[in-house]
BAZADO-702513 format. One record per atom (N, C-alpha, C, O, CB): chain; x, y, z; residue in one letter; residue number from 1. Coordinates in steps of 0.1 Angstrom, whole numbers. Glycine has a CB too. Layout:
# BAZADO-702513
  unit     xx     yy     zz  code  pos
     A      X      Y      Z     A  NUM
...
***
This chain:
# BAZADO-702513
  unit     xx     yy     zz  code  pos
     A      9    -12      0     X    1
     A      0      0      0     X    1
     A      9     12      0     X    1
     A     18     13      8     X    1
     A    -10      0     12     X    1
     A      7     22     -9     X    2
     A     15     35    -10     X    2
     A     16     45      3     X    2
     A      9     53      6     X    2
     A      8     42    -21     X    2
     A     21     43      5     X    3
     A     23     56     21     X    3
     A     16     71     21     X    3
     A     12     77     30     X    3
     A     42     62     24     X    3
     A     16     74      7     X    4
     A      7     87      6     X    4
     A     -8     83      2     X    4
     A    -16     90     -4     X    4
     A     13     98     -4     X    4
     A    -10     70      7     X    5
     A    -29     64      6     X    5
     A    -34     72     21     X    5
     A    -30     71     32     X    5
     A    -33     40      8     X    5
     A    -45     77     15     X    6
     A    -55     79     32     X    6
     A    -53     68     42     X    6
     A    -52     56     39     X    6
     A    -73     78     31     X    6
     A    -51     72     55     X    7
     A    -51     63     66     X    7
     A    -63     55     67     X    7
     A    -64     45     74     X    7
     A    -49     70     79     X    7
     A    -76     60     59     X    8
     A    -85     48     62     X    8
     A    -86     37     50     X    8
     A    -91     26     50     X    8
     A    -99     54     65     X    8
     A    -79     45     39     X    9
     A    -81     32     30     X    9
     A    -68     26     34     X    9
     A    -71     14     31     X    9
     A    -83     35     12     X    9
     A    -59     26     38     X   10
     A    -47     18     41     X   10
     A    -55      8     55     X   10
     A    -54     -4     54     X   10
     A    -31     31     46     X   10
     A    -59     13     62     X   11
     A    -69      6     75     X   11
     A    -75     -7     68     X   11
     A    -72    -19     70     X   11
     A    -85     18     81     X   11
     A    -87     -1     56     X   12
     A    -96    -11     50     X   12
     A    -85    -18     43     X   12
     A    -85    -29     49     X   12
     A   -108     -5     40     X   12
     A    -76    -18     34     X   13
     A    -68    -31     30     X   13
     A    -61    -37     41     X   13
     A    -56    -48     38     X   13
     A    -59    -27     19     X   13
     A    -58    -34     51     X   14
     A    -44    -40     62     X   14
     A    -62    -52     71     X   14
     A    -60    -63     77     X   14
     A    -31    -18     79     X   14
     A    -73    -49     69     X   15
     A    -83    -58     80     X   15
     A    -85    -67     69     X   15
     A    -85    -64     57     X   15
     A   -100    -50     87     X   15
     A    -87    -81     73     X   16
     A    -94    -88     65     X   16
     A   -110    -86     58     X   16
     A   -119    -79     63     X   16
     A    -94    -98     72     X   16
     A   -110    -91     49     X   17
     A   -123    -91     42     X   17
     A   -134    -88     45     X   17
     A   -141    -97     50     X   17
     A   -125   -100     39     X   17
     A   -141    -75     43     X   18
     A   -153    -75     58     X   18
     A   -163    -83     52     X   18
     A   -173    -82     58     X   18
     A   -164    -58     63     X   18
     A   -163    -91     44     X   19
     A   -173   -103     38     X   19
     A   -167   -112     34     X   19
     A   -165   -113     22     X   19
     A   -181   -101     26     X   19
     A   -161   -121     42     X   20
     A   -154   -133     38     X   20
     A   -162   -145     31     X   20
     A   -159   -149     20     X   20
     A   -148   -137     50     X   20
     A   -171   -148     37     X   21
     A   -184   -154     35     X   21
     A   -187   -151     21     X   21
     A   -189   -161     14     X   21
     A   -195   -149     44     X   21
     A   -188   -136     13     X   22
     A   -193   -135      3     X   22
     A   -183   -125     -4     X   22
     A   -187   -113     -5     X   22
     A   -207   -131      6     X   22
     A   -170   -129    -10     X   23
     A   -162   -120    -13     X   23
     A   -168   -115    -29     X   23
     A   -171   -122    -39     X   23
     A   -146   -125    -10     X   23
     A   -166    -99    -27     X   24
     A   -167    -97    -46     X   24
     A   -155    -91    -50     X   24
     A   -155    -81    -56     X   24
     A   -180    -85    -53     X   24
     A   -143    -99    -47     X   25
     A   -130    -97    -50     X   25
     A   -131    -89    -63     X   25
     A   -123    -80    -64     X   25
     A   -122   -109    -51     X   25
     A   -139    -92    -73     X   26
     A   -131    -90    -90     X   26
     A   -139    -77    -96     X   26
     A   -139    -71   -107     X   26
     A   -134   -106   -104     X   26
     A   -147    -76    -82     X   27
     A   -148    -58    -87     X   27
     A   -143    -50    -74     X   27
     A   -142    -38    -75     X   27
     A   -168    -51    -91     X   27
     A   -137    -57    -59     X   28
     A   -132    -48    -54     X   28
     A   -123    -39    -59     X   28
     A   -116    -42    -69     X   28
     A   -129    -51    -46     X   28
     A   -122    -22    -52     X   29
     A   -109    -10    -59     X   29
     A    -95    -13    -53     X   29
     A    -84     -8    -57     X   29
     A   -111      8    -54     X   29
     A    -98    -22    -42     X   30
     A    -79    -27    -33     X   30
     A    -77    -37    -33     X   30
     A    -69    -40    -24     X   30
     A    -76    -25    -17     X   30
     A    -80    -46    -39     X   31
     A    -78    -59    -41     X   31
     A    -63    -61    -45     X   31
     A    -59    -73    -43     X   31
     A    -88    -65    -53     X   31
     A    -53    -53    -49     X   32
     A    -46    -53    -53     X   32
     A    -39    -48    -38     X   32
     A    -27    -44    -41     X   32
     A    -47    -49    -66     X   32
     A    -40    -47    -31     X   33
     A    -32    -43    -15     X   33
     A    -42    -53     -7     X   33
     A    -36    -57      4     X   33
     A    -33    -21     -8     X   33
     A    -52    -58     -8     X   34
     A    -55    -67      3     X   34
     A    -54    -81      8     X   34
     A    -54    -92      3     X   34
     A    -64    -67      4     X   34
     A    -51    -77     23     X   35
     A    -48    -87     26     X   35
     A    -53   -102     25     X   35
     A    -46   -111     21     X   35
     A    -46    -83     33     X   35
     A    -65   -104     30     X   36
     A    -74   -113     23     X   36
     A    -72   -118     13     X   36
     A    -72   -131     13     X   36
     A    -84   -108     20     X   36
     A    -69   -111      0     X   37
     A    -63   -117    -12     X   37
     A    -50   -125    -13     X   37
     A    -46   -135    -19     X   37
     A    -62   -107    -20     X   37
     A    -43   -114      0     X   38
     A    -28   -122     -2     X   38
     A    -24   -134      1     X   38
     A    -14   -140     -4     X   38
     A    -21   -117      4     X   38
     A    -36   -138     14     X   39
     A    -37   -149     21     X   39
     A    -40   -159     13     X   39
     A    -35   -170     12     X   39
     A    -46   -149     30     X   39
     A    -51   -154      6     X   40
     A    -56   -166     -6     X   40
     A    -47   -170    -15     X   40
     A    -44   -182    -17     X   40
     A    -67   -161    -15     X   40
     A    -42   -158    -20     X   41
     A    -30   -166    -32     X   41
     A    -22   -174    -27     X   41
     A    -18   -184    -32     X   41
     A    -20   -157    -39     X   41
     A    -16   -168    -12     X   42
     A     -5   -182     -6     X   42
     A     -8   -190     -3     X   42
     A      1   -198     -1     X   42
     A      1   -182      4     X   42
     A    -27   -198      2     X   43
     A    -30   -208      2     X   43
     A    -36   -212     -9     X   43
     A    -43   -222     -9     X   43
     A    -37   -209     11     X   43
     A    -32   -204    -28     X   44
     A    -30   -215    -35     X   44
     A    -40   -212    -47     X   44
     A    -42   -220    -56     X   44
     A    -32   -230    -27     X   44
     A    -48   -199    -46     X   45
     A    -54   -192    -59     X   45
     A    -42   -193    -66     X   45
     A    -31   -194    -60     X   45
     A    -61   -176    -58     X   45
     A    -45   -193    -83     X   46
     A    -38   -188    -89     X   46
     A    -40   -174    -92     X   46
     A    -29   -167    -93     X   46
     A    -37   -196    -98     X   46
     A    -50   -167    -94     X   47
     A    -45   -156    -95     X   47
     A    -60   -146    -88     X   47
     A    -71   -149    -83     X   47
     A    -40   -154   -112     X   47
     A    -55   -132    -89     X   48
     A    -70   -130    -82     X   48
     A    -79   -127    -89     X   48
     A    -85   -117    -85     X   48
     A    -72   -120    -73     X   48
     A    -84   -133   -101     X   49
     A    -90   -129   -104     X   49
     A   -101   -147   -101     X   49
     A   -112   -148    -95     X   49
     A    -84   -120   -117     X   49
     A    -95   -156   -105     X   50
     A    -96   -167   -101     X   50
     A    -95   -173    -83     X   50
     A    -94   -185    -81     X   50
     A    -86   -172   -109     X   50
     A    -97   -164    -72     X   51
     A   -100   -170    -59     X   51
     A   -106   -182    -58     X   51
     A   -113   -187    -67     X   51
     A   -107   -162    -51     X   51
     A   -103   -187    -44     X   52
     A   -108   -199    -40     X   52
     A   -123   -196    -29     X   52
     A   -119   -191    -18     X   52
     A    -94   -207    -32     X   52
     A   -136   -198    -31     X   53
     A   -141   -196    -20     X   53
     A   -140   -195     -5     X   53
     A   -135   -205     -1     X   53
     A   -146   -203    -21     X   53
     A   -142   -188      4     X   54
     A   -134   -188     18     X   54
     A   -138   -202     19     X   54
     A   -130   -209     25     X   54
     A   -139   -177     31     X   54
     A   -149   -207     15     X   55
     A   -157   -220     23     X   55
     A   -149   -232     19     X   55
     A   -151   -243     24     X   55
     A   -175   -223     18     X   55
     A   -139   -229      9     X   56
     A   -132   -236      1     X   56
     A   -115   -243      9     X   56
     A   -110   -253     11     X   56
     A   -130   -225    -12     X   56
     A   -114   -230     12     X   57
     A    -97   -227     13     X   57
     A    -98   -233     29     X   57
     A   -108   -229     36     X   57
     A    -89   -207     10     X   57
     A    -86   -242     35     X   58
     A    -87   -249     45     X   58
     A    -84   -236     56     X   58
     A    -78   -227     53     X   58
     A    -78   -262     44     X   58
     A    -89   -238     70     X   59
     A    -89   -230     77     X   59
     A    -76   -232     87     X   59
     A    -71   -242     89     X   59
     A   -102   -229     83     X   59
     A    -73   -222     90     X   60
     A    -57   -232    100     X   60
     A    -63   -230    114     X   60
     A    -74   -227    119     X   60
     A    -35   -221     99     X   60
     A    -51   -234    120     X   61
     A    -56   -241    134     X   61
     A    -44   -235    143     X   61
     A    -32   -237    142     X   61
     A    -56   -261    135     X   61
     A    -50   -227    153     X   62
     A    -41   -223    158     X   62
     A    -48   -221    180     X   62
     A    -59   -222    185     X   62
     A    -37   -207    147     X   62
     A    -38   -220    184     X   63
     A    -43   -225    201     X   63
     A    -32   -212    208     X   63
     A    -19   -212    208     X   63
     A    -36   -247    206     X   63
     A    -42   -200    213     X   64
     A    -37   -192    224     X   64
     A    -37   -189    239     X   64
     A    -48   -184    240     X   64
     A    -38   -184    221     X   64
     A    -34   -189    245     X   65
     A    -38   -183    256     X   65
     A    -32   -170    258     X   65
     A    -22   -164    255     X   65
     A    -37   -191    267     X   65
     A    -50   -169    269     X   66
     A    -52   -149    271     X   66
     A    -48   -155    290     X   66
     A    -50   -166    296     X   66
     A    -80   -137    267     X   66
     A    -42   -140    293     X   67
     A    -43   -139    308     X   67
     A    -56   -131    311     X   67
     A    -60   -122    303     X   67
     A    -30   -132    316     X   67
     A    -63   -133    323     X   68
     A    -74   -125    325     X   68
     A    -71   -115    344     X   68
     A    -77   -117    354     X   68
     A    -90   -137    323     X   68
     A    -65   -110    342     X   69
     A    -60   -103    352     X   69
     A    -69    -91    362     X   69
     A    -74    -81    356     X   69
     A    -49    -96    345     X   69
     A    -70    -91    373     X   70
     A    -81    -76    373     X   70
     A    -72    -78    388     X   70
     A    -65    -87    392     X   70
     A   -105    -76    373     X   70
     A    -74    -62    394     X   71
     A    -70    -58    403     X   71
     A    -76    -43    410     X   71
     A    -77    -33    403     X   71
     A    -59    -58    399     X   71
     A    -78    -43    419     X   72
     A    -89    -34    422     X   72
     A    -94    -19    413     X   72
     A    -91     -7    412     X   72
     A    -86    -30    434     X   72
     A   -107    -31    406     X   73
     A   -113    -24    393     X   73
     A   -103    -24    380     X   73
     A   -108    -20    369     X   73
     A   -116     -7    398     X   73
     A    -92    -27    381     X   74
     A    -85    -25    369     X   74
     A    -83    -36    360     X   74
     A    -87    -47    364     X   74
     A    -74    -20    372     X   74
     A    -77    -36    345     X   75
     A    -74    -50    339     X   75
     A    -65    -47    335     X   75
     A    -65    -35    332     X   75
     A    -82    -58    329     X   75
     A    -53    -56    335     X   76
     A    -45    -57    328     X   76
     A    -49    -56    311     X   76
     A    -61    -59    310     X   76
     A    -38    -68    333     X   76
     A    -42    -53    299     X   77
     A    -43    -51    285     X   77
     A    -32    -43    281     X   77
     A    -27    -32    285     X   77
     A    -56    -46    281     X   77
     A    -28    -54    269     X   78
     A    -19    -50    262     X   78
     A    -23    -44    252     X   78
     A    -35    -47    249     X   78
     A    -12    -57    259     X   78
     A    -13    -31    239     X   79
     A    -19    -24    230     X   79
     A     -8    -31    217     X   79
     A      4    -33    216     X   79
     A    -19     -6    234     X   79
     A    -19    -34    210     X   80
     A     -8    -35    197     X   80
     A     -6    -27    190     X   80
     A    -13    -17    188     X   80
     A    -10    -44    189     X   80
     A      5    -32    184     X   81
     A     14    -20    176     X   81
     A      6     -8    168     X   81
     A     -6    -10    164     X   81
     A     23    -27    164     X   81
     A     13      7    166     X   82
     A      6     14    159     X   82
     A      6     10    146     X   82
     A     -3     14    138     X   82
     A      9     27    161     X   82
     A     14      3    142     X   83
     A     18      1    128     X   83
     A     14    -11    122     X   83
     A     18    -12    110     X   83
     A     31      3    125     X   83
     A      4    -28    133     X   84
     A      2    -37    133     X   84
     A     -5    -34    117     X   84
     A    -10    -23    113     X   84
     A     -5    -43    146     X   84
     A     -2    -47    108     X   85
     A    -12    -47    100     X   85
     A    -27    -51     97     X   85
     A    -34    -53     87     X   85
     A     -7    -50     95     X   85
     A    -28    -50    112     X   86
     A    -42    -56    116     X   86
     A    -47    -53    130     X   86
     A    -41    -56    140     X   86
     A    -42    -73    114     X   86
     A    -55    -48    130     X   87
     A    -63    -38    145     X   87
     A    -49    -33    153     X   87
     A    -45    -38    164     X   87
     A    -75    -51    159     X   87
     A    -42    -20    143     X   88
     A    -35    -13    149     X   88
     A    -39     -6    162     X   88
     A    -50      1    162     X   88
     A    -31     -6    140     X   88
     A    -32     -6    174     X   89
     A    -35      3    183     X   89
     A    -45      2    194     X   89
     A    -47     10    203     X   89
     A    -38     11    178     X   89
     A    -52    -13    189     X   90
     A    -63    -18    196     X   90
     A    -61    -24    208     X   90
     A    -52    -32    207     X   90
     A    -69    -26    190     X   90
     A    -66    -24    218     X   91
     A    -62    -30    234     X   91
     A    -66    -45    235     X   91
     A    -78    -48    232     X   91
     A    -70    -20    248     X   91
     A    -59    -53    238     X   92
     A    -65    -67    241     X   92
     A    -58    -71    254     X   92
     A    -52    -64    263     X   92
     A    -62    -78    229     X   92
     A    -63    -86    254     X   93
     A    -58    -91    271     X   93
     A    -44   -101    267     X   93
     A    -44   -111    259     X   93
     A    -74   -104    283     X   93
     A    -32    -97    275     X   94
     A    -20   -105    268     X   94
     A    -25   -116    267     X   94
     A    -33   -123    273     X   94
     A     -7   -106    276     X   94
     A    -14   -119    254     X   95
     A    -15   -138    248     X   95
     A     -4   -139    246     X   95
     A      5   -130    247     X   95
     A    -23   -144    234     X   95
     A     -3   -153    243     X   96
     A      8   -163    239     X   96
     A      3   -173    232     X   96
     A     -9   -177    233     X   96
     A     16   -168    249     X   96
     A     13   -178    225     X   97
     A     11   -190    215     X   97
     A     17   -203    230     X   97
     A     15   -215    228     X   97
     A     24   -189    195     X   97
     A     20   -200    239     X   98
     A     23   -210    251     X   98
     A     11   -211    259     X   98
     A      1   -204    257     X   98
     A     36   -205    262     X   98
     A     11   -219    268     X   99
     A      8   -222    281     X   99
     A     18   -212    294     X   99
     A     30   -215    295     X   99
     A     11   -241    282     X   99
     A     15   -203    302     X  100
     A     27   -198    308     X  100
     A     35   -213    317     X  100
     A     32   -225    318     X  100
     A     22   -182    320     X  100
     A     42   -205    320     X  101
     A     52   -217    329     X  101
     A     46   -222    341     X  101
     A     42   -214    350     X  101
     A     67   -211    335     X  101
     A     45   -236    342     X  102
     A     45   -243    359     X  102
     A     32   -242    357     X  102
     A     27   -246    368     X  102
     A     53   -235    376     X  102
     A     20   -237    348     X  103
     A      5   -238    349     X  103
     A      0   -253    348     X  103
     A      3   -260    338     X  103
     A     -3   -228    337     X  103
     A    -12   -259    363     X  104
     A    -12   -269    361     X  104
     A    -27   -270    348     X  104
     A    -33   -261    342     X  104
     A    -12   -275    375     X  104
     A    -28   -284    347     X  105
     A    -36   -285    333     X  105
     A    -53   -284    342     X  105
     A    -62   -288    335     X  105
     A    -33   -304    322     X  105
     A    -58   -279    356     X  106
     A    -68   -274    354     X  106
     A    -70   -255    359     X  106
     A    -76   -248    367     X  106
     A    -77   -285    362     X  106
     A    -60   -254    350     X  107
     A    -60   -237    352     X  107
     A    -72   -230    345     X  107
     A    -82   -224    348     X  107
     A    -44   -229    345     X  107
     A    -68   -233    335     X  108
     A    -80   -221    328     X  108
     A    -93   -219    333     X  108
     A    -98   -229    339     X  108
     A    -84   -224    315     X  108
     A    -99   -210    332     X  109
     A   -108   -204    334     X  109
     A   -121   -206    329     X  109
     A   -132   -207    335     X  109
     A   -104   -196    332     X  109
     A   -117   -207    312     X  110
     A   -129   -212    302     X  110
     A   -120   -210    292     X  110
     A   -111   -202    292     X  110
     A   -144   -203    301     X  110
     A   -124   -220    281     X  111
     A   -120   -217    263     X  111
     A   -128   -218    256     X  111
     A   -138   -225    257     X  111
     A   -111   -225    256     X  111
     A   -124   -207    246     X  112
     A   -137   -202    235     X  112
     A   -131   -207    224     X  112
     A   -118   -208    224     X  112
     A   -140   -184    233     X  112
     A   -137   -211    212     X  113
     A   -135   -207    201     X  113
     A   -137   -193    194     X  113
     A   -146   -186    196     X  113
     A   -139   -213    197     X  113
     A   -125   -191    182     X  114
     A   -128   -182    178     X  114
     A   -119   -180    160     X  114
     A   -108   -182    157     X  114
     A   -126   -172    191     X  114
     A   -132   -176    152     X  115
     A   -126   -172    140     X  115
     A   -124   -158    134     X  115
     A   -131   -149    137     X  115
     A   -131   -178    133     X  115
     A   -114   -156    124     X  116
     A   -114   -149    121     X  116
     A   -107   -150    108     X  116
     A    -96   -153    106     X  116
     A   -111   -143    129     X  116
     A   -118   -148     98     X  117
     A   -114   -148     86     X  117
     A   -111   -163     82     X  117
     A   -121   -171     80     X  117
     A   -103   -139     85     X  117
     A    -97   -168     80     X  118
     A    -89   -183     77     X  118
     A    -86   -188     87     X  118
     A    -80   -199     85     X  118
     A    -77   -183     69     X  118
     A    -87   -185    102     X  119
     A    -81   -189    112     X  119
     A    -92   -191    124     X  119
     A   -101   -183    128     X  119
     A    -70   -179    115     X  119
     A    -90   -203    128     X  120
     A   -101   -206    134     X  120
     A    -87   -208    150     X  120
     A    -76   -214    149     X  120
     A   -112   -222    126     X  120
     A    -92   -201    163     X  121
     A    -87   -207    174     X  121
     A    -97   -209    182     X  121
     A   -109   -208    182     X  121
     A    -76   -200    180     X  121
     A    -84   -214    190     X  122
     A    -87   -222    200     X  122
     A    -80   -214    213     X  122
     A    -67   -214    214     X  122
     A    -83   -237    196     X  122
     A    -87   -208    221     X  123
     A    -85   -194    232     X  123
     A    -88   -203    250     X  123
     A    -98   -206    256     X  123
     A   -103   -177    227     X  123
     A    -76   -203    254     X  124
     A    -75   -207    268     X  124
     A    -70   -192    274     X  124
     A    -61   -184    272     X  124
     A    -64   -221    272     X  124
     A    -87   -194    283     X  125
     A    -80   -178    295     X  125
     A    -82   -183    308     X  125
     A    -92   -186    313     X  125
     A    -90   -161    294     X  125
     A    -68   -181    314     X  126
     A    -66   -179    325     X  126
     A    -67   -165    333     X  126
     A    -65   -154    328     X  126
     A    -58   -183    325     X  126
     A    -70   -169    348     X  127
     A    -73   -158    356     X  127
     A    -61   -152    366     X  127
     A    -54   -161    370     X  127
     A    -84   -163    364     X  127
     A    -59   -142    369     X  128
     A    -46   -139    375     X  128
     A    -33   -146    380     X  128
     A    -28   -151    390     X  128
     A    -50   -135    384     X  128
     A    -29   -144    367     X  129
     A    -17   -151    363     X  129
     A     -3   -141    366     X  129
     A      1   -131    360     X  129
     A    -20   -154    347     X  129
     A      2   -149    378     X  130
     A     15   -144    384     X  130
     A     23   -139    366     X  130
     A     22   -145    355     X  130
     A     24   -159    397     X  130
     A     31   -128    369     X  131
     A     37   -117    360     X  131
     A     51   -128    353     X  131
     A     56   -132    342     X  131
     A     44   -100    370     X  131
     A     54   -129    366     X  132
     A     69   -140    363     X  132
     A     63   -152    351     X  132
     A     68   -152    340     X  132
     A     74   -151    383     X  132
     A     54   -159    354     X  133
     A     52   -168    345     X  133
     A     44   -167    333     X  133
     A     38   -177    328     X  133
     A     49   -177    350     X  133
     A     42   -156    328     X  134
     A     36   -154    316     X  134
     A     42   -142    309     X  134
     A     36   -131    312     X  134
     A     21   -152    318     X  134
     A     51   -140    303     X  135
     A     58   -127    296     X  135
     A     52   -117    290     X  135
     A     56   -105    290     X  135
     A     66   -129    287     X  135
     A     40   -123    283     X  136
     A     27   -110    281     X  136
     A     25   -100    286     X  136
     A     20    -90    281     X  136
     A     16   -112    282     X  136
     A     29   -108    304     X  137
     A     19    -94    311     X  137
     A     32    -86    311     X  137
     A     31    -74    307     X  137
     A      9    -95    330     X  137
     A     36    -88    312     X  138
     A     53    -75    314     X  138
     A     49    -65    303     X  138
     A     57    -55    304     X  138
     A     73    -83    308     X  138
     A     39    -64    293     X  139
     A     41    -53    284     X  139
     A     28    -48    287     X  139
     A     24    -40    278     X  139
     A     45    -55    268     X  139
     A     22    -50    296     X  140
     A      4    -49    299     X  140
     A      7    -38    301     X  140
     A     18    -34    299     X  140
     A     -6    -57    312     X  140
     A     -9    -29    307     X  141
     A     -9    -17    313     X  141
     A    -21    -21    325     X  141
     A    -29    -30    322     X  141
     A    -12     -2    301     X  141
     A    -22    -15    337     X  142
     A    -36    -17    339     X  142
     A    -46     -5    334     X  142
     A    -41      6    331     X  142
     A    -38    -18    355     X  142
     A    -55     -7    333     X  143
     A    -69      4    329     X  143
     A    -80      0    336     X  143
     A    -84    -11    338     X  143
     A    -75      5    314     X  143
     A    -83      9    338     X  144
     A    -98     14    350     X  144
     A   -110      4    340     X  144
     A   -113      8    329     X  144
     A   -105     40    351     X  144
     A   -115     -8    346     X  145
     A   -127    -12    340     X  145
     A   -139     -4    333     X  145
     A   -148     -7    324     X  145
     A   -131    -19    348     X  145
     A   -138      7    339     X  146
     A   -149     15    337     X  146
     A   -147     28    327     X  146
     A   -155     38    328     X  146
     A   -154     20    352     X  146
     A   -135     28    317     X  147
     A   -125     30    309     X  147
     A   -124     22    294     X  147
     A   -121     25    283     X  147
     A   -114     28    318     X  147
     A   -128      8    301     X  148
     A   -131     -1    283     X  148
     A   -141      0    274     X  148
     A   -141     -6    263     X  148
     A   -133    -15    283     X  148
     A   -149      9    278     X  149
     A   -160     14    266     X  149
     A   -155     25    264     X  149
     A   -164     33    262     X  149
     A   -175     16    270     X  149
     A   -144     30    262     X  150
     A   -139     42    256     X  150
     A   -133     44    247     X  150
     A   -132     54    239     X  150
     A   -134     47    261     X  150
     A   -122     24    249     X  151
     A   -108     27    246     X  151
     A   -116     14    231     X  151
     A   -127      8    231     X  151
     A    -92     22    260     X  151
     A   -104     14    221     X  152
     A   -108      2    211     X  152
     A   -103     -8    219     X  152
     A    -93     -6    227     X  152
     A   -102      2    194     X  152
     A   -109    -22    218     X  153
     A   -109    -34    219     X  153
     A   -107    -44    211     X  153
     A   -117    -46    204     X  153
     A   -115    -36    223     X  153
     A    -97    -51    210     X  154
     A   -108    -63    201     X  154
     A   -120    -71    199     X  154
     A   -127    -72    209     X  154
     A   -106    -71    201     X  154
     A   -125    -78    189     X  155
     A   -135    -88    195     X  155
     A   -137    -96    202     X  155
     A   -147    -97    210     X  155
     A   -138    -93    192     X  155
     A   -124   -106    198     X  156
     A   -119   -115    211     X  156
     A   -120   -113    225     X  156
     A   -126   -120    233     X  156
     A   -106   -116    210     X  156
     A   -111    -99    227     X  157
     A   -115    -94    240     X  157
     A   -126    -90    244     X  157
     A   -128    -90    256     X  157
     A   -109    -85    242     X  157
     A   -138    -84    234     X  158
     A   -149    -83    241     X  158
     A   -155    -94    246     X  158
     A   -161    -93    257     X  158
     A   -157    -78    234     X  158
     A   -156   -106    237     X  159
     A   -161   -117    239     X  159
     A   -157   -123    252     X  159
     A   -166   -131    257     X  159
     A   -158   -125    228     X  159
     A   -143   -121    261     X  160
     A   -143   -126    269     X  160
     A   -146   -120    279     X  160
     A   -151   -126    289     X  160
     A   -136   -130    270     X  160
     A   -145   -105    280     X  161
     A   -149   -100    288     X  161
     A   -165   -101    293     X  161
     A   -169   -105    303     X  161
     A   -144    -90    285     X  161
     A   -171    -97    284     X  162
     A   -188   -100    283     X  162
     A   -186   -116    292     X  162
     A   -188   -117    304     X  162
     A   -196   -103    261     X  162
     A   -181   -126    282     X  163
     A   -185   -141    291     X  163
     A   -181   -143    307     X  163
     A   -185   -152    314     X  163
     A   -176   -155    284     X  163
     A   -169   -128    312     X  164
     A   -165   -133    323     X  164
     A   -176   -122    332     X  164
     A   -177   -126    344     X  164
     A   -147   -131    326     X  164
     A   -187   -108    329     X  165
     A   -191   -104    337     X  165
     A   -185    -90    340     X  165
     A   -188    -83    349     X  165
     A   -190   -113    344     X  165
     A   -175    -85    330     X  166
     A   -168    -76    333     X  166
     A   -173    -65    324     X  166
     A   -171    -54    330     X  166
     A   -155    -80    332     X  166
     A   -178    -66    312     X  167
     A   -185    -57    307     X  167
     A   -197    -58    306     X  167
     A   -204    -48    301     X  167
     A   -181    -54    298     X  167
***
């Protein structure tokens, strides 16, 4: 994407597909910067004009865990990057592609599924999760619960928050 593109059309190509389900790739105007597309060609369109159905193209499989942290009134959340190519700047609850360290196997809290776009996970959240054994939280911030209807969120993160009672 050209650097002198508006910040929101650079936004709309850097998110996946807001119709994955029903893409009209071959008259979209960014098809040629999106990411959606890009994904597709590396799982094996030949070209874009020729995509593979989302319903088509295999979904990958991927397994995170969230810490779910609170402390009087506050949550821990981390911000991703300003420059992420995907929900720049948006606050979520630290993850990892691990289990933190020394957690026994009935820790968690609850696991969700969750998709997005080609990626289907699989979301273990744990609840106040000592700092030492999860490196996520080291980049957290806390914020006033009563402060997350202000700030952007993810979905993910809404979803758990809503399921734990917190929003």
């Amino acid at each position: 994407m050209p650097s002198f593109a508006p910040a929101a059309l650079r936004n709309h190509v850097a998110m996946p597909c807001p119709k994955p389900r029903e893409p009209k790739c071959t008259v979209c105007p960014v098809k040629k910067w999106c990411v959606t597309v890009k994904r597709q060609l590396e799982r094996g369109a030949r070209s874009p004009s020729k995509l593979p159905t989302p319903s088509s193209i295999p979904q990958a499989k991927k397994e995170i865990w969230c810490a779910l942290n609170q402390r009087n009134g506050d949550l821990r959340l981390t911000q991703r990057p300003k420059r992420s190519p995907l929900m720049a700047g948006m606050w979520e609850l630290p993850q990892s592609p691990k289990p933190p360290r020394g957690l026994p196997e009935s820790a968690p809290w609850r696991s969700f599924r969750h998709s997005i776009t080609v990626t289907d996970y699989t979301v273990h959240v744990i609840r106040n999760v000592p700092v030492r054994s999860f490196s996520a939280l080291a980049k957290g911030k806390w914020i006033a619960i009563d402060r997350i209807a202000q700030i952007p969120i993810t979905g993910l993160t809404r979803k758990i928050l809503k399921a734990g009672g917190i929003i």
